[in-house]
N, C-alpha and C positions, 0 to 999 in steps of 0.2 A: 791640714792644708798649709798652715804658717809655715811647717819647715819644708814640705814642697818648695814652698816659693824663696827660700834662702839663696844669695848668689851663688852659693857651692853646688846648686843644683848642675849636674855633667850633662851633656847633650844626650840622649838616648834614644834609638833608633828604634820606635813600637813597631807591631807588628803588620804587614802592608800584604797588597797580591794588586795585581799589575795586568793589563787588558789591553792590547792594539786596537784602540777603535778607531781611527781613516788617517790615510797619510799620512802616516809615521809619527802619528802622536797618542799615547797612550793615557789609559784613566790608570790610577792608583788612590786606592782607595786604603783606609786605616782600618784597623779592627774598632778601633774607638770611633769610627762613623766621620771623619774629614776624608776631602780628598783633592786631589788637585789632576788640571790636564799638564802632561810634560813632554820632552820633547825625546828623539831616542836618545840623540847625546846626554838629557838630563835621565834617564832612564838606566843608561849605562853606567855613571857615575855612582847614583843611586845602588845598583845591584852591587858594584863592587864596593859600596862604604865608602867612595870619596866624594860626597856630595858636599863637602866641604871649603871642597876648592870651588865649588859655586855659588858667591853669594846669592847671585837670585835665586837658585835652587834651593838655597837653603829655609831662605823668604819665605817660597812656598810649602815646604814642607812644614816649616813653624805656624804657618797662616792654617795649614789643613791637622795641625794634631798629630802628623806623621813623624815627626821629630820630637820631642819635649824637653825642653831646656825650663832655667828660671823665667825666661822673659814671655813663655807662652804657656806654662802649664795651669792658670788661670782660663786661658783660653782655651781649651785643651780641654779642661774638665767641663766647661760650658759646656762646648759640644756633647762630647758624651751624656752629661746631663740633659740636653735636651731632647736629643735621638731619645730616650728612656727616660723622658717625665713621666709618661704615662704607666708606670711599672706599679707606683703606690695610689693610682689614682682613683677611689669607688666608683664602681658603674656609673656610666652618664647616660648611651643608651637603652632604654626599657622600649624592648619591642614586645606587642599584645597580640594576640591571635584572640582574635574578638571570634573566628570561626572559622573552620575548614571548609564551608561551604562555598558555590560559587555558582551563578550564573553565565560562565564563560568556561570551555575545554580550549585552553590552548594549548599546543601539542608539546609544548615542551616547560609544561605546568613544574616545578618544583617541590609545591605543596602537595601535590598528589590529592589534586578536590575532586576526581571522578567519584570517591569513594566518599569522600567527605559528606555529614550531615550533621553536625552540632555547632553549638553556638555556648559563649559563653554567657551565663546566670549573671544579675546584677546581685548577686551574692558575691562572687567569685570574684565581679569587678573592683569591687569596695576590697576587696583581700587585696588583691593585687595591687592598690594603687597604695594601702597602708604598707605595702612592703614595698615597693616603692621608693617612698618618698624615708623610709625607715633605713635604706639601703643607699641610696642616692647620693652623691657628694653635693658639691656647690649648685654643681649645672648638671641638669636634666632633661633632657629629649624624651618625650611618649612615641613611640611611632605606631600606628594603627595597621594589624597586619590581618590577612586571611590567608584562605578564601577573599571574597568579597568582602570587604570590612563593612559595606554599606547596607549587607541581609543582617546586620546584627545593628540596626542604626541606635537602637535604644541603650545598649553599654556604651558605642561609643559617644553620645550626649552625655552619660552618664559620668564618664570619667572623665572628659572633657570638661563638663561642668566644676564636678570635684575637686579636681588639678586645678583648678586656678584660682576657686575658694579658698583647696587647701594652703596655696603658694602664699595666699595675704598672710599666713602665719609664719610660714617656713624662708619665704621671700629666696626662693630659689632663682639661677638662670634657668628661666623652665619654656624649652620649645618644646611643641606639640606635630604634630604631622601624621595623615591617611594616607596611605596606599588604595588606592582604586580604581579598578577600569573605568570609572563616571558612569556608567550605562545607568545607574539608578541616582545622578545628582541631578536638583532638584533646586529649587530657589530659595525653598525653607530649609534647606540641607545648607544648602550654599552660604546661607544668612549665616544661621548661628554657624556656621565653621569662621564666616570672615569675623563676624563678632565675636569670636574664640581666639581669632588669633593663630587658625590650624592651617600647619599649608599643608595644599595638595600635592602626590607627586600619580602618574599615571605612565602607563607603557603606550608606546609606539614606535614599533619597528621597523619604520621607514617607510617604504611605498605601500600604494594602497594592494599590490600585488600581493609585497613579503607580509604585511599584516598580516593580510587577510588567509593567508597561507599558514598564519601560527596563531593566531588568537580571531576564535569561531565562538559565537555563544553555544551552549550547551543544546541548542533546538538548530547549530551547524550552520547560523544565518553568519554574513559577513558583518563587522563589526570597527572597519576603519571611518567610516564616515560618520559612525556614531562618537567614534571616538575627536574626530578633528570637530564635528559640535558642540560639546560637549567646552573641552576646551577653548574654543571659540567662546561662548556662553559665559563660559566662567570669566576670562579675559576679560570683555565687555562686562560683566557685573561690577569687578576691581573697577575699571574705569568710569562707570558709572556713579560710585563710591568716591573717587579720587584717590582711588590708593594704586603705586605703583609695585604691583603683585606679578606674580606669575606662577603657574603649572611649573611646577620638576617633572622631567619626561626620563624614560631610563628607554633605554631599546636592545633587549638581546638578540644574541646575535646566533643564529643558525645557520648551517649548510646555504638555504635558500641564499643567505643575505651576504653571501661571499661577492656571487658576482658583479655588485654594482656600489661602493659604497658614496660614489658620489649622490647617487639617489636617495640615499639613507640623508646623507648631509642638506643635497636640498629639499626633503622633506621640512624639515626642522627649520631652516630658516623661512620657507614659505609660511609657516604658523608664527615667525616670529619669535624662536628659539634660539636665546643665546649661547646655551650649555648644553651640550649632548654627550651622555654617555654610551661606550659601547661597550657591551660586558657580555663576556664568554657565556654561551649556555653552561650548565652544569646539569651532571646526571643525577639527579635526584626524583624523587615523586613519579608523575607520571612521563617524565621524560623520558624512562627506563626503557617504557612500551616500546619506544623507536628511538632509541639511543642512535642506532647506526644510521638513520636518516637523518639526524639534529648535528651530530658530531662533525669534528676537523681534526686536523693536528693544529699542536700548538703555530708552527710552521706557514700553514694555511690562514689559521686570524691574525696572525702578526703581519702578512702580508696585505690581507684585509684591511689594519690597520693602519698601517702604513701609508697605502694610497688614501685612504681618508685623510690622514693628517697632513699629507703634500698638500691633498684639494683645500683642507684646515688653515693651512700658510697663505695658500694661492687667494685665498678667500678674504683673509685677514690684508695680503699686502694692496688690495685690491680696496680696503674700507669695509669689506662685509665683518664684523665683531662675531663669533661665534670660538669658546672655547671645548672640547674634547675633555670629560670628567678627568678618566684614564690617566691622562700624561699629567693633568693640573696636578690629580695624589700625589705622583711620584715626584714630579718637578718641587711642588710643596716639600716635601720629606728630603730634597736632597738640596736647597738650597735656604729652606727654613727651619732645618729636622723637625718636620710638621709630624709629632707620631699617634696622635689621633683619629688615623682613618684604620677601622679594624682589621682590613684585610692586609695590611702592611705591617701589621705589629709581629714584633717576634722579641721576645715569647708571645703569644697566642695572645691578644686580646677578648677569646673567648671567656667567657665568665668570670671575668677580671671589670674592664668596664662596659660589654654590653652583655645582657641577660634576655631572652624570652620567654613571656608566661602565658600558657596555652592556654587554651578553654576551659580547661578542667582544672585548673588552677597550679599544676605543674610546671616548675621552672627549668628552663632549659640553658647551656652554656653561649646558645648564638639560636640565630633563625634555623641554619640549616640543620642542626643539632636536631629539631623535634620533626625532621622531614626523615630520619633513621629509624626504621619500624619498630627495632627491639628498645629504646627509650635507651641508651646504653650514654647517653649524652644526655640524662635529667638527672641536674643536680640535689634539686629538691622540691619543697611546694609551697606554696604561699602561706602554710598554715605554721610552718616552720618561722624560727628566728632567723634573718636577712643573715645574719653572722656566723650562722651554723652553718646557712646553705653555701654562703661563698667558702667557707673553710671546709667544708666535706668532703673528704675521699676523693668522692665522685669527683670533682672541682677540680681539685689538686693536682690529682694524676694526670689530667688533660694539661696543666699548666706544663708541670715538670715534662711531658711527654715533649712539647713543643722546644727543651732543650735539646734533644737530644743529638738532632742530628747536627744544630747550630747553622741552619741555613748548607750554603756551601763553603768551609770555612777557606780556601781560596780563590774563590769568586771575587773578583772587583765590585760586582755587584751586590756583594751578602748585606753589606750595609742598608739597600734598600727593599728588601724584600719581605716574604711575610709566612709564616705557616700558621696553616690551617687546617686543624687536626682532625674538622669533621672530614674534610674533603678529603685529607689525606686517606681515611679513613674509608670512605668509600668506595675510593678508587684501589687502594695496596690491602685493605682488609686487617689493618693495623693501626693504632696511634702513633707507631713510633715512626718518622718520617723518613722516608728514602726520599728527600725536598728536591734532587736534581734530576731526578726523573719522573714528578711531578708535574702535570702539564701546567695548568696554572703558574704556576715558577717560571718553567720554560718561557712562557709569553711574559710574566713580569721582566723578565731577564733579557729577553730580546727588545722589548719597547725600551731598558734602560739605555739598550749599548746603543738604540734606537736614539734618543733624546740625548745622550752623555755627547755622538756623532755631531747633534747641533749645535750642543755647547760649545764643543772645541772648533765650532766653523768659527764663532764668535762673530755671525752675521745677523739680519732683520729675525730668524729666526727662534736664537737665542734671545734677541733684546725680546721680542713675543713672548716667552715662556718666561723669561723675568717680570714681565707685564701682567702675564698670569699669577704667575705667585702673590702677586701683591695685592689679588683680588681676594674676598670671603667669599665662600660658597658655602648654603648649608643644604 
């Protein structure tokens, strides 16, 4: 790097691709992950090499990485380094599948728990959290997965206990957190979780209609009103405590929940929800059964989303605080190169830094990994060394696969996007990625030019999404 930064260093033009996003101002974006908004005059100059005669222009290309001289390629390799901290990073998240089972058929289940009936051993649970914490870097997340994680309540005390025991040794950053429909929480559930230190996150998909239209207990009763109890219940206990806590809420998004998204929005603030995510269904598990009734084009959710995030602004310039998960990842990633959220990492954050261990003590490269029936995505097992499983074959090949395609490599947008090799998988029948005709992409690609659109207004709705970045979410 010392003779990088030598004043002999020549001005050098890296590698760029170039996007019309509204009225005549375009994104360009660097292969090394800077980018700047420009104008066509500065667009033009740019394509022909005389971006020289433009000091400002030149300003900004040094500011985004797209040029590299002495005076910026310190700055220059920040960036790069940042977009790609997480490349040498050991797993942070360990997700558990405490069990496949479940007292709830929601129609567009992932896990596939129709079929489900096992639960994992406090055998199995002590393996897993020894590899673990064996495997684990600094910082640590548990995330508690099913089925119901709440039919297996005794592992999860178990390793909850454990973890926090074992952490007085290890003194890890060590967050904990359940996935649960709540249907079976409880006050002695609720205690030891608040006195854990576990947060909750739960689904609710917006009206008591669309819920109840997707998520049915397994005896086909409706299950929204249990649900806004539930979370009520819990609210009021934090308050009861003096702790200021909240429910993580997620809400997928189906056919159903196209037509109304202001609904979905004020669901969420009537409970007093500041964060709502909306996330694509995906075919997996039992979704399969009625794929063609769950399903959109990428085209149709981006449109979905859309008008939620007008209502999101409308909402916001109005005094109501409520953020959209969705655009905060992306916004994070393109204004802080935040590259921690897994579905945006590329190469694959799969079995890099998150891992899940099933029931049976099988480790897998991601969640959706162990939702693939042929196991063609377990890397290894808990009984194994942490070091073997992440370096194995199995492992590897998924990383290396997630090169191949390199995103879209003239995409404006390649910088912020993300492959994911189960999905891809799923969908093309292949690990090796055909990424721009991956629907998932599609929509990450359209909410960019979606949100890049705001930036370059450089109105209340930019300084919002600057507002957002600057918050933590976990």
């Amino acid at each position: 790097m010392a003779e990088l930064t030598q004043t002999s260093l020549k001005t050098r033009l890296l590698p760029y691709a170039i996007e019309e996003i509204k009225d005549g101002k375009f994104l360009v974006s660097g292969y090394f992950s800077g980018w700047a908004i420009l104008s066509e005059e500065e667009v033009s100059l740019l394509r022909s090499e005389r971006h020289h005669e433009s000091p400002a222009l030149c300003k900004k290309l040094e500011d985004s990485g797209i040029i590299i001289n002495s005076r910026n390629v310190e700055k220059a390799a920040e960036i790069y380094r940042g977009t790609n901290r997480n490349l040498f990073s050991p797993p942070s998240l360990h997700m558990i599948n405490v069990t496949n089972t479940c007292n709830y058929r929601c129609r567009y289940c992932h896990a596939g728990v129709s079929q489900g009936k096992d639960i994992m051993s406090e055998k199995t649970a002590l393996k897993v959290l020894k590899f673990i914490f064996q495997s684990g870097g600094p910082c640590i997340t548990i995330e508690f997965q099913g089925g119901e994680c709440l039919l297996n309540w005794k592992v999860v005390r178990l390793i909850t206990e454990k973890a926090r025991e074992l952490n007085k040794a290890f003194r890890k950053d060590l967050h904990i957190c359940i996935v649960s429909n709540l249907s079976l929480m409880d006050e002695e559930k609720l205690k030891f979780l608040t006195d854990h230190d576990v947060a909750i996150c739960t689904s609710l998909d917006g009206s008591r209609e669309i819920h109840d239209a997707n998520r049915r207990t397994a005896l086909g009763q409706d299950t929204f009103q249990t649900t806004k109890e539930r979370m009520r219940f819990i609210k009021d206990y934090y308050r009861s405590r003096g702790q200021d806590r909240k429910v993580d809420v997620l809400a997928t998004i189906t056919r159903a929940a196209l037509s109304d998204p202001k609904a979905i929005v004020d669901m969420y603030i009537e409970l007093g929800i500041k964060t709502l995510h909306l996330r694509p269904v995906h075919n997996f598990g039992d979704a399969l059964s009625r794929w063609p009734q769950l399903t959109y084009t990428p085209e149709e959710f981006y449109e979905f989303w859309k008008e939620a995030m007008e209502y999101i602004f409308k909402l916001n310039r109005n005094g109501i605080d409520i953020i959209e998960r969705g655009a905060y990842n992306i916004i994070r990633r393109i204004f802080h190169n935040d590259a921690y959220y897994v579905e945006l990492m590329s190469p694959t954050g799969m079995g890099r830094t998150a891992l899940l261990y099933n029931y049976d003590g099988a480790v897998f490269n991601s969640d959706e990994g162990r939702m693939i029936p042929e196991r063609i995505f377990q890397i290894g097992t808990v009984d194994e060394d942490p070091k073997e499983v992440l370096t194995s074959k199995e492992n590897v090949s998924v990383w290396t696969s997630s090169f191949m395609d390199l995103l879209s490599y003239n995409s404006a947008f390649r910088p912020w996007g993300g492959i994911h090799p189960v999905k891809i998988y799923q969908d093309q029948g292949t690990i090796i990625p055909n990424i721009s005709e991956h629907s998932e992409y599609k929509i990450y690609t359209l909410q960019c030019r979606y949100l890049f659109e705001k930036i370059a207004e450089d109105g209340f709705e930019k300084r919002l999404l600057l507002d957002w970045c600057n918050k933590i979410i976990k």
